[in-house]
C-alpha positions as CSV (number, residue, x, y, z in Angstrom):
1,X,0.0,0.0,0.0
2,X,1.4,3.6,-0.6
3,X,2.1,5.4,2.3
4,X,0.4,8.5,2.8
5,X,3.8,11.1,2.6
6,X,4.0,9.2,-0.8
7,X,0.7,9.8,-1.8
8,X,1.0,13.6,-0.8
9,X,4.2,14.0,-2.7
10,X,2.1,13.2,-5.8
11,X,-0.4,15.5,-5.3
12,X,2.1,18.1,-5.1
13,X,3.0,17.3,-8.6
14,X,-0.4,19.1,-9.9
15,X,0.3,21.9,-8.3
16,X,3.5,22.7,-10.6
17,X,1.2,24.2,-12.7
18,X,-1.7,26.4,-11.6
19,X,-4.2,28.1,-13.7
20,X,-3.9,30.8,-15.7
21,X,-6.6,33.0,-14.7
22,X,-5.8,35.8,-17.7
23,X,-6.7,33.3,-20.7
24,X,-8.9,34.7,-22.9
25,X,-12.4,32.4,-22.8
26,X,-15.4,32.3,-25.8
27,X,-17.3,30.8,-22.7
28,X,-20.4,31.6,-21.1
29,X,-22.3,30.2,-17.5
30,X,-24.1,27.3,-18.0
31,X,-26.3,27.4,-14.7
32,X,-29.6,26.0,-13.2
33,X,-29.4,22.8,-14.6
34,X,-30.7,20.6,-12.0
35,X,-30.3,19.4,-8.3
36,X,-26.5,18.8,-8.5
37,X,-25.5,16.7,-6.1
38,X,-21.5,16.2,-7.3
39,X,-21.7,19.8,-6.6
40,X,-19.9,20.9,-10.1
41,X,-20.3,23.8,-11.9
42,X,-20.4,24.0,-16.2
43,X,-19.4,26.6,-18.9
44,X,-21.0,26.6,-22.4
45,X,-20.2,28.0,-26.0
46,X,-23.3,28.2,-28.1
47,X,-21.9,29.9,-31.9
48,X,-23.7,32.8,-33.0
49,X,-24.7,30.5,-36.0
50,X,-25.7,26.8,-35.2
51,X,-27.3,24.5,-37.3
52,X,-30.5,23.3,-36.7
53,X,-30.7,20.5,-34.1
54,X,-27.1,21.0,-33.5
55,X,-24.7,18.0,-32.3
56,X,-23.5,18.2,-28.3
57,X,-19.8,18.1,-27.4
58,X,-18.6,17.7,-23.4
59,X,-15.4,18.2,-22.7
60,X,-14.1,18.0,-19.1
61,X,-10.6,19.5,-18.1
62,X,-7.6,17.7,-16.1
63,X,-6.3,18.5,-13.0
64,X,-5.1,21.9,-12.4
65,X,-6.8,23.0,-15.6
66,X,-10.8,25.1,-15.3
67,X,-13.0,25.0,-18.4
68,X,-11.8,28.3,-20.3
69,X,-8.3,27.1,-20.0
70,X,-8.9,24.0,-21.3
71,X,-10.8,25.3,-24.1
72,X,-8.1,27.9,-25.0
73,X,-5.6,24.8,-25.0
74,X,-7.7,22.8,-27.1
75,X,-9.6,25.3,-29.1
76,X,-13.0,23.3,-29.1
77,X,-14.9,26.4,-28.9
78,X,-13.1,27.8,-31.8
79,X,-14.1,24.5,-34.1
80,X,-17.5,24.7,-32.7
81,X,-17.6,28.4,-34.2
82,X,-16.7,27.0,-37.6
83,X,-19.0,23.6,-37.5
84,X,-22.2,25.0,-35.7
85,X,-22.3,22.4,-32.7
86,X,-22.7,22.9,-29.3
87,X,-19.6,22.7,-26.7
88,X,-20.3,22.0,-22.6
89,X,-17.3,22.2,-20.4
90,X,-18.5,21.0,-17.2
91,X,-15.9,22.2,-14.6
92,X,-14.6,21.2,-11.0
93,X,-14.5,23.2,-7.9
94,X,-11.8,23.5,-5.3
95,X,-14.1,22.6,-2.7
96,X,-14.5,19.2,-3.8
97,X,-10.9,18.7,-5.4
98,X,-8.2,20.8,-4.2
99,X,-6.3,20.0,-7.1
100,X,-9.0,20.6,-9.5
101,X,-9.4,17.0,-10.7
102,X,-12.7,15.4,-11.4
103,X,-13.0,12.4,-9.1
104,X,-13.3,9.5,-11.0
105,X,-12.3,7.1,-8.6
106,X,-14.4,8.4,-5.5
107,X,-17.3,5.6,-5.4
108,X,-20.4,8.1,-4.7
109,X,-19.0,10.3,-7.9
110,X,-18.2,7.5,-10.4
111,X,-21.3,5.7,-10.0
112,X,-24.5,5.7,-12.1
113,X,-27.3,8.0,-10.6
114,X,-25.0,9.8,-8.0
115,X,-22.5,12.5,-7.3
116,X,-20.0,14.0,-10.0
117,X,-21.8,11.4,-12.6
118,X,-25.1,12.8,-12.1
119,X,-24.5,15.8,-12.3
120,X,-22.8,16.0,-15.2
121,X,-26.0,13.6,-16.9
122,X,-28.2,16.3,-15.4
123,X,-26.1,19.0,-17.5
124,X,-26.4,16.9,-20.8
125,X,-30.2,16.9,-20.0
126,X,-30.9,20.1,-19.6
127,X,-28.8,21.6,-22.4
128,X,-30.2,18.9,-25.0
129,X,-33.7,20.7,-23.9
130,X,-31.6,24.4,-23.7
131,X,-30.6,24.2,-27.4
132,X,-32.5,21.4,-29.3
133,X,-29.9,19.4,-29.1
134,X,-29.8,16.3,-31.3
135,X,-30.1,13.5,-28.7
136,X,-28.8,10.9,-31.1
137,X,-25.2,13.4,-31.6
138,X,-23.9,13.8,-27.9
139,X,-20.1,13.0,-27.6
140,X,-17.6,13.8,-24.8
141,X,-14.2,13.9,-24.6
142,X,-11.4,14.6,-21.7
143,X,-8.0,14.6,-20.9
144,X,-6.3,13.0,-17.3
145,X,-8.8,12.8,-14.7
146,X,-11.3,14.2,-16.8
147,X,-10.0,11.8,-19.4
148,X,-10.9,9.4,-16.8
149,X,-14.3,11.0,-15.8
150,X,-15.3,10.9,-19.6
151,X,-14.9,6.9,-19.1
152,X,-16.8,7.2,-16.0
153,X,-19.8,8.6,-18.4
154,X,-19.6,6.4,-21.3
155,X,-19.4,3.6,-18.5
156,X,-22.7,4.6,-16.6
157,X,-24.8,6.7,-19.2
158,X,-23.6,4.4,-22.3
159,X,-27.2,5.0,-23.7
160,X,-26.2,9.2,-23.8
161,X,-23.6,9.3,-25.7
162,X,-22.9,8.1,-29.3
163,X,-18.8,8.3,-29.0
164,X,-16.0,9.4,-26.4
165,X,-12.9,9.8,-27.0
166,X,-10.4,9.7,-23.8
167,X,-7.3,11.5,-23.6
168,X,-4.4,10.1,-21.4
169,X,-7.1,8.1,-18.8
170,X,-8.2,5.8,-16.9
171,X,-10.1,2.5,-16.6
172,X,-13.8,2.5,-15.5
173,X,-13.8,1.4,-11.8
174,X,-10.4,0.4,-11.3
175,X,-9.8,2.7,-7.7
176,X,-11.6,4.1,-5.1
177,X,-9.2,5.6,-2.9
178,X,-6.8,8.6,-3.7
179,X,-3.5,5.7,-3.2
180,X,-5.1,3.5,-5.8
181,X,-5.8,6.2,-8.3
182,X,-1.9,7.3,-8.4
183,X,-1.1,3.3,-8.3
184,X,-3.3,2.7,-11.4
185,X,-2.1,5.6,-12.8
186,X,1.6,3.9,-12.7
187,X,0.2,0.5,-14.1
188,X,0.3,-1.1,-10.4
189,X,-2.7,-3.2,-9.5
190,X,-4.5,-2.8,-13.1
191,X,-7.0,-5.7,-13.1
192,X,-7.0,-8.3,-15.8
193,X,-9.1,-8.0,-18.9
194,X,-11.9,-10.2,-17.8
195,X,-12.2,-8.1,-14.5
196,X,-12.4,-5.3,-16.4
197,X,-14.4,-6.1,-18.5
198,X,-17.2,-7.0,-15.8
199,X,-16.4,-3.7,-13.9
200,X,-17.8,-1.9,-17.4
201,X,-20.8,-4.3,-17.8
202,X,-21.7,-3.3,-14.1
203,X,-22.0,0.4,-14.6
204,X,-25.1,-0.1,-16.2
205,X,-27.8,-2.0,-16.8
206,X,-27.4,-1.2,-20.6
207,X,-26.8,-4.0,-23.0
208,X,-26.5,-1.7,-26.0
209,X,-25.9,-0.3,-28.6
210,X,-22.8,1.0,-27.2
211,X,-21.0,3.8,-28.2
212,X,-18.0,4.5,-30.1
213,X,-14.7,4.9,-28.3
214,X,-11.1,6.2,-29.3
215,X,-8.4,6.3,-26.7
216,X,-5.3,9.1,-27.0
217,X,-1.6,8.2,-25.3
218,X,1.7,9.2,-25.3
219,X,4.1,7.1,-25.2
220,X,6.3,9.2,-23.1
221,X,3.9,9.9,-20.6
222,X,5.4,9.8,-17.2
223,X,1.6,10.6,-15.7
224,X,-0.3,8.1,-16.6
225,X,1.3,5.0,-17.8
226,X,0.2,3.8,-21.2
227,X,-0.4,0.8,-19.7
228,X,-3.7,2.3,-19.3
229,X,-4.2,2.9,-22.7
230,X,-4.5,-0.5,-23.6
231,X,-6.1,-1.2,-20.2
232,X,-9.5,0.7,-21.5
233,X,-9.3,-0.9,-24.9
234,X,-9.3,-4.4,-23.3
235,X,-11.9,-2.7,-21.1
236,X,-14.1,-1.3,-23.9
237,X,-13.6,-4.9,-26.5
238,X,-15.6,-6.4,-24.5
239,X,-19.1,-5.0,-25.1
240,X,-18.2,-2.9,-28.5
241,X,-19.1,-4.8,-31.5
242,X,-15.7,-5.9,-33.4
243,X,-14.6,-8.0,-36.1
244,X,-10.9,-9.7,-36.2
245,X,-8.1,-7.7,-35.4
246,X,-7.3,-4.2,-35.7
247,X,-6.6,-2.1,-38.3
248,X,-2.9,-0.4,-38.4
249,X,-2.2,2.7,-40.1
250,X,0.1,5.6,-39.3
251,X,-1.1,8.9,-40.5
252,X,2.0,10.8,-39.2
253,X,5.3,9.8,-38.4
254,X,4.6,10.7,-34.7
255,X,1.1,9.2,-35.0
256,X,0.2,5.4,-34.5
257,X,-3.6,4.5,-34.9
258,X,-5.1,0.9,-34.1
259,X,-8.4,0.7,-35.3
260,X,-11.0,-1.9,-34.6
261,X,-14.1,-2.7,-36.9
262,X,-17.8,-4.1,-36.4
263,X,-19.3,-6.5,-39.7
264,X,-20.3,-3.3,-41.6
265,X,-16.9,-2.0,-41.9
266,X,-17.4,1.0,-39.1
267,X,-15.3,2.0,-37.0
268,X,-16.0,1.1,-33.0
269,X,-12.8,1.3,-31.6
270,X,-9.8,3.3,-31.8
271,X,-6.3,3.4,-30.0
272,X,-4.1,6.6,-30.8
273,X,-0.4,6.4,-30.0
274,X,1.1,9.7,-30.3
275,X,5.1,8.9,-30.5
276,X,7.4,10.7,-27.7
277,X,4.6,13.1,-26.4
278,X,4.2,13.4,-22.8
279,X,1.4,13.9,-20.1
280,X,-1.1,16.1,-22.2
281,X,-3.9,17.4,-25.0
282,X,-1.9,17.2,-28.7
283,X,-2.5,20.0,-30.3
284,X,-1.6,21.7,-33.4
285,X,-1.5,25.5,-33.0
286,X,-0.9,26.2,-36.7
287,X,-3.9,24.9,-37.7
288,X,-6.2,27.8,-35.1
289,X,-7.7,26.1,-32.6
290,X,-5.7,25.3,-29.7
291,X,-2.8,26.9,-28.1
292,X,0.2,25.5,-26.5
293,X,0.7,25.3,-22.7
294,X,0.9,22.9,-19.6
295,X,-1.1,19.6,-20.5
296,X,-1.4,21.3,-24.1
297,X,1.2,19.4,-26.0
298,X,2.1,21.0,-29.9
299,X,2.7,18.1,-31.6
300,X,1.7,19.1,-34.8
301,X,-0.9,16.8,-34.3
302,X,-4.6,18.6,-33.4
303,X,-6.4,15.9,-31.3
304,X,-9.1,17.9,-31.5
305,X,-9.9,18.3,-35.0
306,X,-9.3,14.3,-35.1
307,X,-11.8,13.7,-32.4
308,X,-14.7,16.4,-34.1
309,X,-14.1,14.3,-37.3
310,X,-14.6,11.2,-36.1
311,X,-17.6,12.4,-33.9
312,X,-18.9,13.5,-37.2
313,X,-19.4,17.1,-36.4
314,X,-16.8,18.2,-38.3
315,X,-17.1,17.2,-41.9
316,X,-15.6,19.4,-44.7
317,X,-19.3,20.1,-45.9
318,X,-20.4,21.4,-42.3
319,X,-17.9,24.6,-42.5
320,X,-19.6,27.6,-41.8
321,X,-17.8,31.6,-42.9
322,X,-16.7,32.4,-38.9
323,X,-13.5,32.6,-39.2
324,X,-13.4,33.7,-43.3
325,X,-13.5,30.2,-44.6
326,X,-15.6,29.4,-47.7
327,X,-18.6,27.3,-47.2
328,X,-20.0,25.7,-49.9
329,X,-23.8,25.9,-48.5
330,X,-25.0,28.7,-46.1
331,X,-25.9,28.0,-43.0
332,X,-28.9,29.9,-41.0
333,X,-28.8,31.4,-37.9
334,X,-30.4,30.1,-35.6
335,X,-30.0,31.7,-31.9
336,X,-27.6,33.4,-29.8
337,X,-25.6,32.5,-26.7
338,X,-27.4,34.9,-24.6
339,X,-30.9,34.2,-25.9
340,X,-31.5,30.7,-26.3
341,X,-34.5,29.6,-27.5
342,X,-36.8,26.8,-26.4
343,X,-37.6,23.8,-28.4
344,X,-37.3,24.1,-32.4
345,X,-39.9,25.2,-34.8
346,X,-42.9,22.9,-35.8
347,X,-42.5,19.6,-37.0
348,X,-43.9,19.9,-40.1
349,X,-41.4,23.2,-41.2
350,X,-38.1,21.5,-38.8
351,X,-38.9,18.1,-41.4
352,X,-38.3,20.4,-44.3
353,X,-35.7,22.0,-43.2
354,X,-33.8,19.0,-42.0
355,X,-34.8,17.3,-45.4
356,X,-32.9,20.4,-47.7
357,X,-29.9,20.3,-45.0
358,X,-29.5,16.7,-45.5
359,X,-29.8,17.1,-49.6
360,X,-27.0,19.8,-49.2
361,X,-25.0,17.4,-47.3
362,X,-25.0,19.2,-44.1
363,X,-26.8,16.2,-42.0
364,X,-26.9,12.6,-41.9
């Protein structure tokens, strides 16, 4: 067992890095969304132009991080500008972690109907009533603990979310103290692949579909081992839909992908290896969304844009004019970030809308 000067050593570590509180943020409050029992509180960035029924992206922070500087690191807000989906940064308070961390491995916050969990379900709920929200096109996304916490959601709320994509995590279920979150985090104690796989089946009483995962590591992470990595793919094969073995490719020189197939050819299951990068986001700043700093790794390699794309929400035909790009079909406003409006128009004229958007490409 680790002792406990051990244990507080580590936590020290997050503190080498503490937020930067004069980062410019796109965000707005994202309040009254429910009971809230993990206590959390939430940003949102809803464009100026979104398209009708837009898709849902929730992206939670890591440790030491708050939603507006994780979003000025990543630059999902920016993308979400360009593509016309919604963005929701849930966001942790010191009261709850000094640190900042979301607590994935606290058993009242990582289980279904309870604490952190909840509340974060209670945030999807009310902003897929907030903005019309296409219920069939919510994704999340983290990185470290909240890399972790987005496998906490996919694990108990499968039946939300139609993909997540986890940036240097964790397991589902796999600690419950603050010693066995830093010893899994170090590959100690992982449990085998069949143990894992029943601590996944447990978080719900789902029995699917199930959603689409991908799964982001460095390999020179000295965090999180990438032990872990492979730990949530074991985790995750065991309940998404595959067929044979894996797919290699290498799109980059620094960039390994894995990918894992059900019988129609589409892809469930995807492992990103992201060759000598560290603890952290990769991000390509040259490419406008993101911006390099601690966790926020330029790599020339936008995670970001590579998650959107696979979530679908951020096909070549979906660009809108935000930031002077050309579009090849305009999109209409819809409503403000200040103003949002209740549900959509009537059926009847939402049908024909949706029918001319999805002859134009713009939806599926």
């Amino acid at each position: 067992m680790r002792s406990l000067s051990n244990t507080l050593a580590l936590l020290k570590q997050f503190r080498t890095h503490p937020v930067d509180p004069s980062r410019e943020s796109h965000l707005s409050e994202f309040e009254a969304f429910g009971p809230n029992p993990g206590q959390l509180e939430a940003k949102v960035h809803v464009p100026s132009t979104v398209i009708p029924r837009p898709a849902l992206v929730v992206v939670l922070h890591g440790c030491t991080q708050t939603a507006s500087s994780y979003d000025t690191g990543s630059g999902w807000s920016r993308l979400a500008d360009d593509y016309g989906f919604v963005v929701l940064f849930p966001q942790q308070t010191r009261s709850n972690n000094a640190n900042l961390c979301f607590n994935w491995f606290q058993p009242n916050d990582m289980a279904r109907g309870d604490g952190e969990a909840l509340s974060i379900r209670q945030m999807v709920e009310t902003a897929e009533a907030r903005y019309d929200i296409d219920t069939s096109r919510v994704y999340i996304t983290g990185l470290s603990a909240g890399g972790a916490m987005a496998n906490v959601m996919l694990a108990t709320y499968p039946e939300v979310f139609a993909g997540g994509a986890i940036i240097a995590g964790l397991p589902y279920g796999t600690a419950h103290t603050i010693p066995q979150a830093f010893d899994r985090m170090r590959a100690q104690g992982i449990p085998d692949t069949n143990t894992l796989q029943k601590l996944l089946r447990s978080a719900s009483k789902t029995t699917g579909p199930w959603p689409a995962i991908s799964v982001w590591q460095g390999t020179q992470d000295m965090t999180v081992n990438s032990a872990n990595a492979d730990a949530i793919v074991d985790q995750w094969l065991g309940v998404v839909e595959t067929r044979g073995s894996p797919r290699v490719d290498q799109p980059t020189s620094r960039l390994e992908r894995r990918v894992w197939v059900n019988a129609n050819g589409e892809e469930r299951l995807q492992l990103y290896r992201v060759k000598g990068m560290g603890h952290g986001t990769p991000i390509n700043a040259k490419s406008g969304y993101g911006r390099a700093g601690p966790y926020m790794l330029d790599v020339g390699i936008s995670s970001t844009e590579e998650i959107a794309k696979s979530f679908g929400v951020a096909a070549p035909s979906l660009r809108q004019v935000n930031r002077g790009v050309a579009t090849d079909v305009a999109i209409p406003k819809a409503r403000s970030n200040d103003n949002p409006s209740p549900k959509g128009p009537a059926d009847g004229i939402r049908r024909t809308i949706e029918d001319a958007l999805r002859a134009a490409g713009l939806m599926r």
